[in-house]
N, C-alpha and C positions, 0 to 999 in steps of 0.2 A: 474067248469063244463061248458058244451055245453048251452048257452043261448037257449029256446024252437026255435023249426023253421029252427037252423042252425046245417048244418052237416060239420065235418070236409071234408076238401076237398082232397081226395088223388092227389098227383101228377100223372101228367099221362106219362107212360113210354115211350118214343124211345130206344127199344134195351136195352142196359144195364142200362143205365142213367136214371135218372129220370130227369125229367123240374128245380127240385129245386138244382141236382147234376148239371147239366150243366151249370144254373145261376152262380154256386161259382167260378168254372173254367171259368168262363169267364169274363173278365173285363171290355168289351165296355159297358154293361149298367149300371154298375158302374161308367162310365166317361159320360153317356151322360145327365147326368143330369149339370154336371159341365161344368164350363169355360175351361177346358183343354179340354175336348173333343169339345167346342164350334172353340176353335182355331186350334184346330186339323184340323177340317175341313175345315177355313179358309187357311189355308196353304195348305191344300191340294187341293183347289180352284183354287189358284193364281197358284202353279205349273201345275198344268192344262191349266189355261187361258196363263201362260207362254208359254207355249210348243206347243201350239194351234200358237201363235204368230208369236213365233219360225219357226214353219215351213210354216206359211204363207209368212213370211220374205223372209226364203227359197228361194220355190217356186216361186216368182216373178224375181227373180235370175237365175232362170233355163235357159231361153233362150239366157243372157248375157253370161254365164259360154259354153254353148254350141258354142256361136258364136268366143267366146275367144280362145275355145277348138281348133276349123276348123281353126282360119286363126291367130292366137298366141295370146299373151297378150297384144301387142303394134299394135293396129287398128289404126294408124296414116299413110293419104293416103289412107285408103279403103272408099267408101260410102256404105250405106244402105238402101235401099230402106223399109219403115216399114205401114203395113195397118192395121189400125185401133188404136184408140186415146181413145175410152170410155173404161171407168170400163166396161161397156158390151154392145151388142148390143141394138139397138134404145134407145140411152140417149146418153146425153155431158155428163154426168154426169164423169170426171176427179180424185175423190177424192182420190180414192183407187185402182185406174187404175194400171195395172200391164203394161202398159204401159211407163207409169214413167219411173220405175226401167230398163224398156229396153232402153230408153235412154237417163239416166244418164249413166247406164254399159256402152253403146257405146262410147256417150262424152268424159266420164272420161276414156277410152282405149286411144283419138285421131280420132276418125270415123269421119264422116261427116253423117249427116241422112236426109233423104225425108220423109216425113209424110203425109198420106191421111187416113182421116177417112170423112166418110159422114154427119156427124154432129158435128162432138168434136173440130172443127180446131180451130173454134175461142177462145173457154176454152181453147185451149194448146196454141195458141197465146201468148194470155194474163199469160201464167205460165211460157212461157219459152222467153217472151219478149229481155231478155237479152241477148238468144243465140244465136248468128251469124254462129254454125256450123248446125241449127238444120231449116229446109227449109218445106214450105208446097209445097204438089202440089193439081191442080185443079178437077185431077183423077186418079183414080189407077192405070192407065196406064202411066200416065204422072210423075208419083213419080218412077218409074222402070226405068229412063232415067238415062245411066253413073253408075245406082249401079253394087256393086261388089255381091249383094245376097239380096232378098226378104225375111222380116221377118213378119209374121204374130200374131197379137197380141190379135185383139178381133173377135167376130164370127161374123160380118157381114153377113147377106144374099145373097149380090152379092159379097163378096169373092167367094162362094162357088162352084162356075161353071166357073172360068175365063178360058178366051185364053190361054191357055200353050204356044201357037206355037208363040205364042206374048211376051209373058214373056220372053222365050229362046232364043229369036231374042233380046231385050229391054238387060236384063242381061250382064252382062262382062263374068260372070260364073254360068252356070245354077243351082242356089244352094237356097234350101230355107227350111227356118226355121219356122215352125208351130207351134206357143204354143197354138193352139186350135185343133189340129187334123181333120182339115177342109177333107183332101182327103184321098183316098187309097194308102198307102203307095207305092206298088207294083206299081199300076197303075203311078205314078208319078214318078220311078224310071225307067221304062218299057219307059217312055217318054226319058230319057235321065238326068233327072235332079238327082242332091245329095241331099235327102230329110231328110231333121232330123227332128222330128218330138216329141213330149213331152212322155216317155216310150215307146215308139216303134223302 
């Protein structure tokens, strides 16, 4: 019998079910006490943190794939003109710079590339020491001398209001590539230039 003090406890119903019918049909708290369910959700961790990776990978890709798209797979003979060098604006900070990836893609096409960032030159100096196709300039105006197309890479502050009429004069072909979505599409197209820009 019922010890004094304690009452049997009815289940309490959702709809048809009761709390103690829905337990048996269901097997996740059956495994969560176990190592299988512990692994479970390691694995289902990693494929996450994978796929996260994955498309971070990607994305740093995007602008190379674009540039390859415009003017073919074999960039040998074209220059680039590219601004900005950090992982983001105000920092050298280089590590994880999507930067990079935009020019290794160039290199490894055959490009030649100009670089200006207002802090980062001397970290990408020192990284890319060995490359004789990859050039700094003094200012963003002066890295735009002989390219075939302006690629923009991190969001600088004085990207954000440059001379067009400078640029399009400076340029071989007035074409630029924005993986930060710095201007108005229209308005920069309305200027005369080919503007590819990241989803837009």
């Amino acid at each position: 019998g019922e010890k004094q003090g304690q009452r049997a406890l009815k289940p309490v119903q959702y709809g048809r079910k009761t709390t103690s019918n829905r337990l048996k049909n269901e097997k996740l708290p059956q495994l969560a006490t176990g190592s299988a369910f512990r692994l479970y959700l390691f694995t289902v961790a990693l494929k996450v943190l994978s796929a996260v990776e994955s498309a971070n990978q990607a994305q740093k890709h995007v602008l190379g794939n674009k540039i390859t798209a415009r003017f073919g797979a074999d960039l040998t003979g074209l220059h680039f003109a590219l601004w900005g060098l950090a992982f983001k604006a105000n920092t050298d900070d280089m590590r994880e710079a999507s930067s990079r990836s935009v020019i290794d893609d160039l290199l490894a096409a055959g490009a030649t590339v100009t670089a200006y960032d207002p802090v980062a030159m001397d970290a990408a100096r020192r990284l890319y020491s060995h490359q004789g196709r990859l050039s700094f300039a003094e200012s963003q105006s002066a890295s735009l001398s002989n390219a075939d197309a302006l690629v923009i890479v991190t969001e600088w502050k004085e990207f954000r209001s440059p001379d067009f009429d400078a640029i399009k004069q400076a340029l071989k072909s007035p074409v630029i590539f924005d993986g930060r979505n710095l201007y108005d599409p229209q308005l920069v197209r309305n200027m005369g230039f080919e503007y590819m820009a990241i989803g837009r």
